[in-house]
Every structure is written in C-alpha cells, then in structure tokens.
C-alpha positions as CSV (number, residue, x, y, z in Angstrom):
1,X,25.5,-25.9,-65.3
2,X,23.0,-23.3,-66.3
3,X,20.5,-25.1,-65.2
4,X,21.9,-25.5,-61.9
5,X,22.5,-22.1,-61.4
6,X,18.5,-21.6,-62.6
7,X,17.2,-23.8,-60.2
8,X,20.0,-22.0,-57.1
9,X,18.3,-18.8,-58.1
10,X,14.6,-20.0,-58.0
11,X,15.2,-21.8,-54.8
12,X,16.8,-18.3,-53.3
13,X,14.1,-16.5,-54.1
14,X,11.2,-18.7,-52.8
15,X,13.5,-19.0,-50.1
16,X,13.4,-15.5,-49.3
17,X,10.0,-14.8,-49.9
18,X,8.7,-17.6,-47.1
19,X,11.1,-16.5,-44.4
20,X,9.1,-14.5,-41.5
21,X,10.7,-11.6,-40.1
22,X,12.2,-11.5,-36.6
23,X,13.1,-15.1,-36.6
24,X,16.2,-17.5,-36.7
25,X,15.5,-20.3,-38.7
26,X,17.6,-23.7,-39.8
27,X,17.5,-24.3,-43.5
28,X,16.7,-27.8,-43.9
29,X,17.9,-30.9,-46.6
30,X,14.6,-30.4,-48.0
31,X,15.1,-26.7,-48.6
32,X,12.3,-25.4,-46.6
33,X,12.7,-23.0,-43.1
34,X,11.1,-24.6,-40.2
35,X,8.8,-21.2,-38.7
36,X,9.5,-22.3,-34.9
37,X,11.8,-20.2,-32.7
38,X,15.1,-21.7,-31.9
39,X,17.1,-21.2,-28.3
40,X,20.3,-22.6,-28.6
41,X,21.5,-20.7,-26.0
42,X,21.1,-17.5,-23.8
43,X,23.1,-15.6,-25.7
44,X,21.1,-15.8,-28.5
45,X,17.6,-15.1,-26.7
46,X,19.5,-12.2,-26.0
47,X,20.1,-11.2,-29.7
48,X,16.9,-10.7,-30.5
49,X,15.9,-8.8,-27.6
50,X,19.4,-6.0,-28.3
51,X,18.3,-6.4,-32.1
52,X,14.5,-5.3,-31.5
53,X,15.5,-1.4,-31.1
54,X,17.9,-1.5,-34.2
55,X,15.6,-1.3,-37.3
56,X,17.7,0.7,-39.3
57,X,17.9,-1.5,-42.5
58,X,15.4,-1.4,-45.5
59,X,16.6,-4.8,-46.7
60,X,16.3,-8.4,-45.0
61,X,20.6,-9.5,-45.3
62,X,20.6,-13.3,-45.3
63,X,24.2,-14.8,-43.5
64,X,25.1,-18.2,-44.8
65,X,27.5,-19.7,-42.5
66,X,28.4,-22.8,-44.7
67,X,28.0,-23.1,-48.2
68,X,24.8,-24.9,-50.0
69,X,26.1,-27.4,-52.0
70,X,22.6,-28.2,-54.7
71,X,23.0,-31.7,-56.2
72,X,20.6,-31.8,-59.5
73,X,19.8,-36.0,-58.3
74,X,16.8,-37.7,-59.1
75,X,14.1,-36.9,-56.0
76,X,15.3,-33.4,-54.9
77,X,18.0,-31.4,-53.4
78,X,21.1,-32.5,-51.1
79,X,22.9,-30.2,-48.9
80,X,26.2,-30.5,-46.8
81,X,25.6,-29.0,-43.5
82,X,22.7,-27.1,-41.7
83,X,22.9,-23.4,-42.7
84,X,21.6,-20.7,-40.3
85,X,19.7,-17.9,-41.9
86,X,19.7,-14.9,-39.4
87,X,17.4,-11.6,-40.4
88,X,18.2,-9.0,-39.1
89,X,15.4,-6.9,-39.5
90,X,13.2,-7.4,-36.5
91,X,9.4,-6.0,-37.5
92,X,7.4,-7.9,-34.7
93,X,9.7,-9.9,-31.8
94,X,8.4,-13.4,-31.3
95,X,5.2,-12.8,-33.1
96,X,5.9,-13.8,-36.4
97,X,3.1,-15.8,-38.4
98,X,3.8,-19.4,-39.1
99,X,4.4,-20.6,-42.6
100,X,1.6,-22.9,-43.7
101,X,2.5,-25.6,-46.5
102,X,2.6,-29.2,-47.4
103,X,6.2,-30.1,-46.9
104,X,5.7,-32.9,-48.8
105,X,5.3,-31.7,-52.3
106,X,7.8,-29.3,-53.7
107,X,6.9,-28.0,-57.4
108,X,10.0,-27.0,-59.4
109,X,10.9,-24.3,-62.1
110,X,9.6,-26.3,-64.9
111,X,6.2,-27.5,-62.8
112,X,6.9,-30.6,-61.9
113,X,5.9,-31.8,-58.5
114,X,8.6,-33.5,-56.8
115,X,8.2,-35.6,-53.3
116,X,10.4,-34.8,-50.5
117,X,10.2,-36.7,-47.2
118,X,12.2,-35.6,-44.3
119,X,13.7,-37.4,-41.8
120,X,14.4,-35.7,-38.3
121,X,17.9,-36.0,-37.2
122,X,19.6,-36.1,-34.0
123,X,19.7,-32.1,-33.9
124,X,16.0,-31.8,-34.4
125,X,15.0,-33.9,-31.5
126,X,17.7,-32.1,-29.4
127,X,16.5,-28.7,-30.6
128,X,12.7,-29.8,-29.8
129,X,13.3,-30.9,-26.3
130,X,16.1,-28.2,-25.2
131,X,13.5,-25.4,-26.4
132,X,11.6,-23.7,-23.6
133,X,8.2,-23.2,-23.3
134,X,6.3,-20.1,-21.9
135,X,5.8,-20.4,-18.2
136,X,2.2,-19.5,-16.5
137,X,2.8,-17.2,-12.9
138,X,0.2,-19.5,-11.1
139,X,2.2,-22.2,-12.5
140,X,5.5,-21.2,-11.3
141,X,4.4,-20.2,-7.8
142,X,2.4,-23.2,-7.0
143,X,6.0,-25.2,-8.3
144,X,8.0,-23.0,-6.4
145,X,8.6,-22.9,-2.8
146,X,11.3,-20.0,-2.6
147,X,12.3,-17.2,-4.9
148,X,15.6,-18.7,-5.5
149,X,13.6,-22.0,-6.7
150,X,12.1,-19.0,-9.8
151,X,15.4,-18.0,-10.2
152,X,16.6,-21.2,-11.2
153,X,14.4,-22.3,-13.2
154,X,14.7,-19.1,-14.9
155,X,18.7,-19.1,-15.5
156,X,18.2,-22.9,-17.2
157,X,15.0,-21.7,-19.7
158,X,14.3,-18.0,-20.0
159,X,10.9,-17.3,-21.6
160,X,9.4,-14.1,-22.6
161,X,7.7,-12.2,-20.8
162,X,10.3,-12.2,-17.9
163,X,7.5,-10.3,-15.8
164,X,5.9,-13.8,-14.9
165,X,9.2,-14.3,-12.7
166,X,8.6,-11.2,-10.7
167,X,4.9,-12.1,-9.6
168,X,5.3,-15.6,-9.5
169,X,8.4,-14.3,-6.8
170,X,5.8,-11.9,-4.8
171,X,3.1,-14.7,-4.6
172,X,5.3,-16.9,-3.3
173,X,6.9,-14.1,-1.2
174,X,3.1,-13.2,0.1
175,X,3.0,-17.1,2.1
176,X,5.9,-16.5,3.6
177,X,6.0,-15.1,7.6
178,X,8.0,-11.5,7.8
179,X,11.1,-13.7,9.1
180,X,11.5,-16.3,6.2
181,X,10.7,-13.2,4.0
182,X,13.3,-11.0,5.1
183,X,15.9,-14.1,4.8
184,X,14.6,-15.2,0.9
185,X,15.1,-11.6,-0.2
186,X,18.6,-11.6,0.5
187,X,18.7,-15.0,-0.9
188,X,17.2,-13.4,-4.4
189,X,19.4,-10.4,-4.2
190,X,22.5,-12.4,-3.9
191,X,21.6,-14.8,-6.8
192,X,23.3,-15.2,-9.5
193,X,20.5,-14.9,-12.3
194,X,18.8,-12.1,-10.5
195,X,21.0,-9.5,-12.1
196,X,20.3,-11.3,-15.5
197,X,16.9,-11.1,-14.5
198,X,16.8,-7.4,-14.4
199,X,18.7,-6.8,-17.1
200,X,16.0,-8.7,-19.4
201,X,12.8,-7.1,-17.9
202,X,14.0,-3.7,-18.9
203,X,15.2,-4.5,-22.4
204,X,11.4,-6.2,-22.6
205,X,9.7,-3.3,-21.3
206,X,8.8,-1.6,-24.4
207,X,7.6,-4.8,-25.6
208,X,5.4,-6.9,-23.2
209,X,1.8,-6.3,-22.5
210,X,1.9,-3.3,-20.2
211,X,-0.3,-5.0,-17.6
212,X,2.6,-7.3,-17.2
213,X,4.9,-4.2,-17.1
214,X,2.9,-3.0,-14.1
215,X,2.5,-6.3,-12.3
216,X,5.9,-6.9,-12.4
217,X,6.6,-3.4,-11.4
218,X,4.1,-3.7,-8.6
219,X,6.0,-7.0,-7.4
220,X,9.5,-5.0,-7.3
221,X,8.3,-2.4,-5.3
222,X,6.5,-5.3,-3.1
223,X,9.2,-7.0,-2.9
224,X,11.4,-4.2,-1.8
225,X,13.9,-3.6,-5.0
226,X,15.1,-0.3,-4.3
227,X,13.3,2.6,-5.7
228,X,16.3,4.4,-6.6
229,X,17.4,2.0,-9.4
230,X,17.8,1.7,-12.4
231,X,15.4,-0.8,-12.6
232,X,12.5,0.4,-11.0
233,X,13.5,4.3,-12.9
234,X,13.3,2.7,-16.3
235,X,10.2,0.8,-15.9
236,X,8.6,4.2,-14.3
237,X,9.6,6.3,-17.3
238,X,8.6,3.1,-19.7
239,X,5.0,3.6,-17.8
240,X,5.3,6.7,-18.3
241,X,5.4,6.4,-21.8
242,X,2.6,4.2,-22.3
243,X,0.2,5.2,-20.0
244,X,-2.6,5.7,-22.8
245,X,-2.5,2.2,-22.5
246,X,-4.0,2.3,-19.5
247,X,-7.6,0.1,-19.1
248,X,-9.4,-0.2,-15.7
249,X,-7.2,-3.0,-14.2
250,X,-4.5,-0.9,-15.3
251,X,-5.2,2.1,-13.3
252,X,-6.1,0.2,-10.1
253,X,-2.6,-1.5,-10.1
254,X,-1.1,1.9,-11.5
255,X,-2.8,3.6,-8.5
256,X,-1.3,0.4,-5.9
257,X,2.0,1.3,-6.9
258,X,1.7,5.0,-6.7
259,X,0.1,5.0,-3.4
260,X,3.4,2.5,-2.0
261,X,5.7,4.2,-3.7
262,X,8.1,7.5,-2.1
263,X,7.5,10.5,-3.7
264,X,10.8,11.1,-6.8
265,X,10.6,12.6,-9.8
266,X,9.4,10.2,-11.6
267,X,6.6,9.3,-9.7
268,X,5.5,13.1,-9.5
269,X,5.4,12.9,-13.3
270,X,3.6,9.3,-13.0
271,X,0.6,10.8,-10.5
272,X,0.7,13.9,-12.7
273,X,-0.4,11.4,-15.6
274,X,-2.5,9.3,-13.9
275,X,-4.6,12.2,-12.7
276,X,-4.6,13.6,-16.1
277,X,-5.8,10.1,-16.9
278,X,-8.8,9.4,-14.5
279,X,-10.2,12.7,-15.4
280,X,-11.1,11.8,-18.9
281,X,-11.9,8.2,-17.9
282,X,-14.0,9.2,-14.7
283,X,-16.9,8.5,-16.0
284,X,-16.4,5.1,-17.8
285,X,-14.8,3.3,-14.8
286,X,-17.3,0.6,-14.2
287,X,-15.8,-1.0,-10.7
288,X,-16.3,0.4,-7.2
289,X,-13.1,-0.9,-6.0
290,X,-10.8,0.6,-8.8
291,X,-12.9,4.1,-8.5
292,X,-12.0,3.6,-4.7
293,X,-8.2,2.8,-5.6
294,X,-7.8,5.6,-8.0
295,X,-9.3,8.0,-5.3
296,X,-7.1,6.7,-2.6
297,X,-4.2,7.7,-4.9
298,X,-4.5,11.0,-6.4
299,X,-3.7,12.3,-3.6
300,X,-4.9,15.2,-1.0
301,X,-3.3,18.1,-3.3
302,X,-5.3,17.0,-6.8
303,X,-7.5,19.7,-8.3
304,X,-10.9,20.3,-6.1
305,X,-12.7,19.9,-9.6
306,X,-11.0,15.8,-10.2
307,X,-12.0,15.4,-6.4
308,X,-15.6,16.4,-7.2
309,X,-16.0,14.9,-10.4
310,X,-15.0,11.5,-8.5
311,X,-17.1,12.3,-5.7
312,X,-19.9,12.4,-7.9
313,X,-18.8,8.8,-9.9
314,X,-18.7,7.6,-6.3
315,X,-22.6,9.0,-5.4
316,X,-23.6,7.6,-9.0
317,X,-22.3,3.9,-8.0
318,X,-23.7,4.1,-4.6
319,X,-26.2,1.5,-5.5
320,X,-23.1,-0.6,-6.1
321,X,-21.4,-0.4,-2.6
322,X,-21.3,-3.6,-0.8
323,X,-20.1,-3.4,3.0
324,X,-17.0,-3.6,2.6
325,X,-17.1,-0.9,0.1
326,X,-18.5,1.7,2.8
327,X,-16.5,0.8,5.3
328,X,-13.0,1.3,3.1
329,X,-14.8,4.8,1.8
330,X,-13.9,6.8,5.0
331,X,-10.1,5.5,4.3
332,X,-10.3,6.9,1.1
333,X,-12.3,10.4,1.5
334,X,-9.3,11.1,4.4
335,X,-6.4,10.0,1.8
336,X,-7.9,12.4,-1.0
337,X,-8.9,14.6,1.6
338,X,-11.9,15.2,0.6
339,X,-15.2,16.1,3.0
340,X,-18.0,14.7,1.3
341,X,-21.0,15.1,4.0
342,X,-23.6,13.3,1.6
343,X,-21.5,10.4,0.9
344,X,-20.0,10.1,4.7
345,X,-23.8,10.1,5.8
346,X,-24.6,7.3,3.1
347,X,-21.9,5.0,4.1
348,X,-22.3,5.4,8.2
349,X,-25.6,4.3,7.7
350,X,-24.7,1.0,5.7
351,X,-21.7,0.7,8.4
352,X,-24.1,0.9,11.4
353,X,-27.0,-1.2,9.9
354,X,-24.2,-4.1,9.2
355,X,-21.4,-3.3,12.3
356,X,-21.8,-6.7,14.1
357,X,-18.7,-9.3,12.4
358,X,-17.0,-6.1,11.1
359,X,-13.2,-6.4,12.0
360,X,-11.7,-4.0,15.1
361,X,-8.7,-3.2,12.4
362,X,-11.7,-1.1,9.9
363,X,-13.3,0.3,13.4
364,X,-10.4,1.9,14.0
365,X,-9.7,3.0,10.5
366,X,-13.2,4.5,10.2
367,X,-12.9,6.7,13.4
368,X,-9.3,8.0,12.5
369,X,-10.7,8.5,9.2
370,X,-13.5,10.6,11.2
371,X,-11.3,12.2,12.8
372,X,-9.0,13.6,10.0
373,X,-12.1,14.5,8.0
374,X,-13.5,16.3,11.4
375,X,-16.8,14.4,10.5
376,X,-18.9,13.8,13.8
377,X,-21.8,10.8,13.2
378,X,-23.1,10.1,17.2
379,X,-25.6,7.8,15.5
380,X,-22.0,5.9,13.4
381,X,-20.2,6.7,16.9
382,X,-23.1,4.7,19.2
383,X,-23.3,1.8,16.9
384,X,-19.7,1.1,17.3
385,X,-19.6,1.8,20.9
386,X,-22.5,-0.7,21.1
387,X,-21.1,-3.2,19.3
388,X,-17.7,-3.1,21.0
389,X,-19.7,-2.8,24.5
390,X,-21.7,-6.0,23.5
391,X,-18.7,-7.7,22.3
392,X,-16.6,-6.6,25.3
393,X,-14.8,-9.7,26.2
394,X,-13.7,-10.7,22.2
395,X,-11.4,-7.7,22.5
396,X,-7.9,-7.0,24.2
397,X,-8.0,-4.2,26.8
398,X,-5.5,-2.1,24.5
399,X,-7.5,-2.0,22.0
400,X,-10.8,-1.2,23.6
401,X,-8.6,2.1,24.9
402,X,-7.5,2.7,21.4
403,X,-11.2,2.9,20.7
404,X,-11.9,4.8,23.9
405,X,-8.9,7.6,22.9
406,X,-10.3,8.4,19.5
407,X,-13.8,8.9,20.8
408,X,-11.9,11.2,23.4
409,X,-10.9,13.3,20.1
410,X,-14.4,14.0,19.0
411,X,-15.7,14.5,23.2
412,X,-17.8,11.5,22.2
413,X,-18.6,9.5,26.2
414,X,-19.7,5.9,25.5
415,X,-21.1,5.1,28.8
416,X,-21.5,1.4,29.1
417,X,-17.9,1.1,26.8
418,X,-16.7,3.1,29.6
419,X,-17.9,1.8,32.9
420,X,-17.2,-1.7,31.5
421,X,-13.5,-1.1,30.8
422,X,-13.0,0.8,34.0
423,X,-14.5,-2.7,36.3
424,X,-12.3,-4.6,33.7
425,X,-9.3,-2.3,34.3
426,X,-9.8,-2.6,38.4
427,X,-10.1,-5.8,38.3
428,X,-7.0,-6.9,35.9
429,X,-4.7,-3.8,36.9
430,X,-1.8,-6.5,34.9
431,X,-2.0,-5.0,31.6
432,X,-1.3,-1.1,32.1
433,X,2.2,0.5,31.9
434,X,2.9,3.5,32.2
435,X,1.5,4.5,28.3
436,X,-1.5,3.0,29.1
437,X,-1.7,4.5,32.9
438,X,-1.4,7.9,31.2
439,X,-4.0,7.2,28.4
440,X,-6.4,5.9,30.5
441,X,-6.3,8.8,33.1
442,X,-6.4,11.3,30.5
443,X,-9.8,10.1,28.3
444,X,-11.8,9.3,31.8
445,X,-10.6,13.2,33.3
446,X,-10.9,14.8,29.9
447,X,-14.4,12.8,29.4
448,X,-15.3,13.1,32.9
449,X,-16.4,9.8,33.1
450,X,-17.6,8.5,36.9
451,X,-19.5,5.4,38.2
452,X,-21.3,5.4,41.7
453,X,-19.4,2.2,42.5
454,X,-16.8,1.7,40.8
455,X,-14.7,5.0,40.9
456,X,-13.3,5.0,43.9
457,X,-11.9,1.5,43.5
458,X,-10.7,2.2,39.9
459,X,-9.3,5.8,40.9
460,X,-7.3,3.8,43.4
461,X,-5.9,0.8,41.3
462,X,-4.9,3.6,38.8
463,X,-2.7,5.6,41.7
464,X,-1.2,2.5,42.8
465,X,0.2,1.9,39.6
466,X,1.4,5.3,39.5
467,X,3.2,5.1,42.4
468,X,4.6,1.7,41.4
469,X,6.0,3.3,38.3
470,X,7.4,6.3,40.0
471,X,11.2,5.3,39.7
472,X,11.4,5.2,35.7
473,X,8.1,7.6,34.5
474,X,9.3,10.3,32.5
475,X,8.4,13.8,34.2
476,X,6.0,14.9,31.6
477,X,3.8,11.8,31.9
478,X,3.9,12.3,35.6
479,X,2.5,15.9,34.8
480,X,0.1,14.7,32.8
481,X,-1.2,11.5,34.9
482,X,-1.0,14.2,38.3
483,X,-3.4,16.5,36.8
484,X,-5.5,14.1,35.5
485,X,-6.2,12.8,39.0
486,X,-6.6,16.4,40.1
487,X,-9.4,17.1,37.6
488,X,-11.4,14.0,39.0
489,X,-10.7,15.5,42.6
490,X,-8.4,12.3,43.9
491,X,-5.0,13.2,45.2
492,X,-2.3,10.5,45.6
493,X,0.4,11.9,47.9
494,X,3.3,10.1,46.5
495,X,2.9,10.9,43.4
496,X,1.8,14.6,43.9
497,X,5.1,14.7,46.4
498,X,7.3,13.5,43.5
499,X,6.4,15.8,40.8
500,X,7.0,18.6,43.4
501,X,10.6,18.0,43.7
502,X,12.9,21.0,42.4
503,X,14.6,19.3,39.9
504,X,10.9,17.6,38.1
505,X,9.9,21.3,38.5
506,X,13.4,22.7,36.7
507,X,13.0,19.7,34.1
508,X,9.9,20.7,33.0
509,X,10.1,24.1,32.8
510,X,12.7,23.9,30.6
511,X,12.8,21.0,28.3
512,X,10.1,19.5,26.3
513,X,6.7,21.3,25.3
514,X,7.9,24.1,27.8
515,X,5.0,26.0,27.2
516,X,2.3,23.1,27.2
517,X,4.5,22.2,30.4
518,X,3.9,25.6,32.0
519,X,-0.1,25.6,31.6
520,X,-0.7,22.0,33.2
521,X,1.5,23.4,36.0
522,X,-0.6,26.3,36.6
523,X,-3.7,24.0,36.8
524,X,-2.0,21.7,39.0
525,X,-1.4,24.8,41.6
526,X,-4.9,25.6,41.5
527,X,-6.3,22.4,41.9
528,X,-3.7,21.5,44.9
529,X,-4.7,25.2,46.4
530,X,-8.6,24.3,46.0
531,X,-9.0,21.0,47.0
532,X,-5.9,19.2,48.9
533,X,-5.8,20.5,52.2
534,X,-2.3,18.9,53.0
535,X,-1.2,21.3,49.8
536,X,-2.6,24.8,50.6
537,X,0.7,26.3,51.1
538,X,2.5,24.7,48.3
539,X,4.0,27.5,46.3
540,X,5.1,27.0,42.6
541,X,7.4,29.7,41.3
542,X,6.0,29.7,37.5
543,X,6.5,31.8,34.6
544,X,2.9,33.5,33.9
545,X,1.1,33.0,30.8
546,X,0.3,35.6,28.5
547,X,-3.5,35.9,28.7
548,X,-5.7,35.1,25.7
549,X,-8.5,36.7,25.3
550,X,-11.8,34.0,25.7
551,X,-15.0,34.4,24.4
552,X,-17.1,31.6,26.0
553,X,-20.3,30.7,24.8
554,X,-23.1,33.2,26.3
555,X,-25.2,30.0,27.5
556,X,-21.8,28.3,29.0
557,X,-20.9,31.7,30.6
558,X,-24.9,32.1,32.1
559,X,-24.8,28.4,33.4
560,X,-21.4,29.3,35.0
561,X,-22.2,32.4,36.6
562,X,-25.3,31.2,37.8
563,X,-23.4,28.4,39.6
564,X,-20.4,30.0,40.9
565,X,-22.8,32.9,42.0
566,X,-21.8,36.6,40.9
567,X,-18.9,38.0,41.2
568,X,-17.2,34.7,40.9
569,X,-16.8,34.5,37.3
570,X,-14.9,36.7,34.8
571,X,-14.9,36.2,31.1
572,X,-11.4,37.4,30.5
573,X,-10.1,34.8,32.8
574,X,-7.4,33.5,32.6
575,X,-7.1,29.8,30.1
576,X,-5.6,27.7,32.8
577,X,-8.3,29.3,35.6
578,X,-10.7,28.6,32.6
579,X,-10.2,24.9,31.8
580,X,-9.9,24.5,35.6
581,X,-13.2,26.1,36.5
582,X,-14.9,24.1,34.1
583,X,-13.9,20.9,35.1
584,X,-15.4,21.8,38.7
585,X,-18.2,22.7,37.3
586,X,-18.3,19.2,34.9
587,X,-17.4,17.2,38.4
588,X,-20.3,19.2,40.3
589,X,-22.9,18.3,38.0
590,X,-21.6,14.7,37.9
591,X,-22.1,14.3,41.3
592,X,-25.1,16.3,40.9
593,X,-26.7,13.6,38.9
C-alpha cells in the first residue's frame, strides 16, 4: 500500500511537471498527456478563447473527472477511464511547446526502465480525424464560390485565426458583379454562423497577428458591415491599442481603411495615431506606393510640417516612381492638399513623356486633381489634348466633353480636340440631351472656340436640339444655353421667344441662384439689344446689380479702348456690361483672324 501511494505521488508530480500551459490534454493508459490540441466541440474552442483574459490564478488546478485507478501489475500502469486534465491558467493560447519524449520507455521511482506500448483506440482515431486544421485564405476562396459556402465551412471546423474567413469572404466578394454582390451579402448577414463569426473575431482580437486584425477589418468595412457596430468599434479601439505594431504593410492597409471609412470618434482617434505614427517612421518607409497611401490618408487638415516632411520622402524616392506612380501622385497631393510645384513639375513631365496607353479614368483624375491644386502645366495640358485628339475615335463623345469641361476650368482651348468634337457632334447630333446641350454650348462660348467651316453648321445642330427640348428644359438651363448662343452672336428665335415668357422671367427671378439668375439676364438684354434686330425693343424689367468696383488689367483696358475707340469704354463699368464687352471684343478678333 505504501508503495502504491509512492509511486501515485511520483507519477502526479512528473505528471504535472510535463503538462504545457493553455492546453486540454487526455491522460492516457500509459500515463503520459498527448501535447496536441483537442476540439471536441465548439463549446470548448470557445473556452479557451473566454479563459485567455482570466489569468488571475498563481497555481495550475488540475480537474479529474473520473478517478485513476493505478494497478502495481507486471509491465506498467492500468487505468479505468480517460481522465481530462483541464489548466486553467492560460499563459500563451494555442502556442504551447510540444512535449518531446520516447513514449516507449518509462523509468520508475526505483530506476527501472519499464516498456509501455500504446495502442490507439477507437477515441483516438475519432479525435484525429474530427480535429480541424488551420485553413489558408487563398485556400478557402479558391474552394469557395459564395460567402455562405465560408460560412459553412466555418460553423462545422472553426480554426484560429477567424480573420482568414473575412478575406477569404471579400476575395470572393471582389469576383462577383455589383448584383450577385448585393444578393450574397444579405445571404451572409442572414446566416446563421455569421453572428458566431463576429462574436469570435472580437474575443481573438487581442490575440491574432495584427496584420490579420487589419485585413479582416479592412474586409468588414469592404464588405459593408456597418460602421456603427460593435464589431467594427471594438476592432478600431483593439487597433487602437496596438498601433506600435504597426510595420509598413501595416500602415498602407491602416491608411486603406482610414481613407474608406466615415469620419466617428474612433477613427478621429485612429488618424490622430496614425499621423503620430508616419511622422516618426517617415523616413524609414521604403515603398512608393505605401508613402503614396499614407499621404492619401492623413488627410488635408494634418500639420504643414508632416505634409512637408512627406513631401520631401516623396522628392527623395523620385528616382523610384514608375508611371503609374506619377500619374496616381496628382490624386494624392489634392487629397492631402498639398501644392508641391517641384514635385507636380517632376511628375507632368513623366506623365507627358509616357501619355499614349494611359487610361481616360487617370486623365480625368489628373486634371481634376489640377484643378483642386489650381496647378496650370499647358505643356501636361497639350500632351493630353494631343493624345485624346489622336486617339479621337477610341473615346465616347461624353467623355471627350468631360475632358473638354475641365480644360474649360483652367481657360485652357485645345484646338484640334475642339474642332474635332464639334464635326463629330454635327454630324451625330444622337448623343446630346439637354446636360450635354448645355455643357457643350457653355465650354465652346466661354472658350470662344469657332471654325471657318464648321460653325455655322454646328451652331445650327446645337439650336435645333434646343428647340427640340423646349417642352421639358428646366428654365435655368434655358438661361444658360440662350446666352451662350448670344455670346457666339447666333440667335434662335424659338428658344429666345421662350425664355421671354413672363412666367420663365418670374421663375427665374425668384427661385434658384436668383442672383446668378439676375446677371445672365442682364447680359442677355444687352446682347438681344446689340445684335438681334427682331429684339431691339425687348424690355426686361430687372432688379439692378450693385456695381463692383473692376480693376482690369492696364494692357486689357488699353487693347479695349483702343478698339472700342474713346469714349467707349469705362473702367468702372458695370460686371455684366464688362463680361459682355469682352466677349465682343474675343468674337471680333476671332473673326479677325
């Protein structure tokens, strides 16, 4: 008897020295703890994920849940049942090291070495093939062809991390067209495991590696989980608190979810950080497209001295930018909000020397990028007009005036863009509506664009669709496509006879940009007093405008005087009078040439 309770005693405390923490293990009828993880069931995944934030005890307990029967026989030990040893004491979750041993050789109290040979039972095999094993993202998207195909497969096996679920969801959801899309995500929200889901990626948040907290972060706000949740607040506070984590892939996906994120509380805090962040790490950022994503994000109301000190990162990497680099660099100066003349210079002359095969989409976003930054290139602004000239026929006609608008911003006239689109127009008169018609008439009067042979013609198409639009255009655009032909000196009756009507006249003097409303009036009375004889005694009751005092430039003012002969000129004329007389004088000299 003593010596049985010896040997209990000796066994016990071997025992307890060779069980890893943060594990359940099955005690065995050779006496020795297996060191692999057991699932039995969710319920107990979920155990050690609750227990992980509970390390109040100093001790390891041990819970025997049947009783060891030892048998002092000839070979070794016998035991009556599986006992499960659960510790409680959880020091590293699912990264405990594996016990290394011969499990064949077991040397007792008195140094003998006894032989043990264990036989797997039925419970071992079952345990074996039941337990999950960790599941790769590329993996489960290329498996999976629908988010509720992930969810699935995670309600039968959860594995750790549960942020491989989230982007394997987004990369499948990225395949999809915006219809099937819109359908799957109500699919996921309406599954049954997708709550379970959640509910595990926030107890693993302090856990995982926190690139996989921000991927899976970046896939919930991708794939359109409410920001105001409690899932998507706890991981931002969890990022929050481990933002010294940070490396450089980590900032460029921190900055993605920033910059698609609404502005909250904890996303103030979160740019706050990540500004803090990138100014001590600046300097040691060693990709141009995560300084570009970090720039993109900081925002337009960081500190001048961050926006300079990334400036300067951006003029030391110059050697780096490829194309695509300098192209994408006028997107991000406008989103900081930051004028950088030396580094806008640099990049239009990479843009221009490689413009042919560049997209229409990056056109565009250079020019409104231009145009925010109020940074005028003509040699940047010819190259594109070139290239979209020379590649007329590639491009729709609505996008060509999209182009053809912008330039209107900066008072930039491409002239073969612009005769080429006005034959095309003439000649395929299917395309405008009444948007366009209004856009069109507005960048070729306000450019002062004409073509010896094609004016007329195009003037002509572009009243005739006026007129055809009369019964549903709005009264404003009629204002505005009116004057337009009256500042290139063409005068279609019909629609001139519309917006002359007392109640177009009451409507526009009184709803709407009244004042705007008031000033394109007064121009159209001078023009129709000038210069349409069937007009001339066309009276327009109109409120006047208070005068503003002008101070034209002294060669603009000579050139004028000089043409309108003296007496005829006045600098404190009135602004209507003003924008008026100049246009005559911008048609004369067209004609002129």
């Amino acid at each position: 008897m003593k010596n049985r309770a010896g040997s209990f005693l000796w066994n016990l405390r071997q025992f307890s020295t060779l069980v890893p923490t943060g594990r359940t293990v099955r005690l065995y009828p050779s006496g020795f703890c297996r060191p692999k993880i057991v699932y039995s069931n969710w319920n107990l995944f979920q155990s050690y994920l609750s227990n992980f934030d509970n390390r109040m005890q100093s001790s390891i307990r041990y819970l025997f849940q049947d009783a060891l029967i030892f048998k002092s026989g000839g070979d070794g030990f016998q035991t009556k049942g599986i006992s499960t040893v659960t510790v409680l004491t959880v020091d590293r979750l699912l990264c405990s090291r594996r016990l290394s041993f011969n499990s064949e050789h077991f040397v007792s109290d008195n140094g003998l070495k006894k032989n043990f040979h264990h036989e797997p039972s039925n419970e071992d095999v079952l345990t074996k093939r039941t337990k999950p094993t960790p599941i790769n993202c590329r993996k489960l998207s290329q498996e999976c062809n629908s988010l509720s195909d992930v969810l699935d497969i995670f309600s039968k096996a959860p594995t750790f991390p549960s942020s491989n679920y989230f982007s394997a969801m987004w990369t499948i959801a990225k395949r999809m067209s915006d219809d099937q899309k819109r359908f799957e995500k109500q699919l996921m929200f309406n599954h049954p495991a997708f709550s379970q889901l959640c509910e595990q990626i926030m107890r693993e948040a302090k856990i995982m590696h926190y690139d996989n907290l921000l991927f899976s972060l970046h896939a919930m706000v991708k794939l359109g989980i409410p920001q105001n949740t409690l899932l998507v607040q706890t991981l931002l506070r969890v990022v929050q608190e481990r933002i010294n984590e940070c490396d450089e892939t980590c900032l460029s996906v921190l900055s993605t979810i920033l910059e698609a994120m609404e502005p909250c509380k904890n996303v103030d805090v979160l740019r706050a950080g990540l500004r803090m962040l990138v100014d001590q790490q600046a300097w040691k950022i060693e990709r141009v497209f995560t300084l570009q994503t970090v720039m993109k994000c900081i925002g337009k109301d960081a500190p001048i001295g961050l926006k300079r000190k990334l400036e300067m990162k951006a003029l030391k990497e110059l050697d780096q930018f490829s194309v695509l680099n300098s192209q994408h660099m006028f997107a991000v100066l406008a989103a900081m909000n930051h004028r950088s003349i030396v580094l806008l210079n640099e990049c239009s002359k990479i843009v221009t020397s490689n413009i042919h095969g560049c997209p229409f989409k990056i056109l565009i976003s250079i020019l409104q990028s231009c145009r925010d930054l109020q940074y005028v290139n003509i040699d940047l602004f010819k190259g594109i007009a070139d290239y979209v000239a020379t590649t007329f026929d590639m491009w729709k006609l609505r996008k060509v005036l999209f182009l053809l608008i912008l330039f209107e911003n900066f008072g930039f006239r491409p002239v073969s863009l612009m005769d080429l689109f006005m034959k095309k127009a003439a000649d395929e008169p299917g395309f405008l509506n009444v948007k366009s018609l209004v856009s069109i008439l507005h960048v070729y009067s306000s450019l002062n664009h004409f073509h010896k042979c094609w004016t007329h013609e195009f003037l002509e198409v572009m009243a005739s669709a006026v007129t055809g639009s009369l019964h549903h255009i709005s009264s404003e655009n009629l204002l505005n496509a009116v004057c337009s032909f009256c500042l290139m000196n063409h005068f279609p009756l019909a629609p001139i006879n519309q917006l002359l009507q007392k109640d177009i006249i009451h409507d526009l003097l009184t709803s709407g940009d009244v004042e705007r409303n008031v000033h394109k009036l007064h121009v159209l009375a001078a023009c129709l007093k000038l210069e349409a004889p069937c007009h001339k005694d066309t009276h327009l009751v109109l409120p006047q405008l208070p005068p503003t005092p002008l101070h034209p430039h002294a060669k603009v003012a000579e050139v004028l005087s000089s043409l309108l002969g003296e007496g005829c000129f006045s600098k404190s004329i009135l602004k209507s009078e003003w924008m008026l007389t100049g246009a005559k004088c911008f048609h004369f000299l067209t004609w002129m040439r």
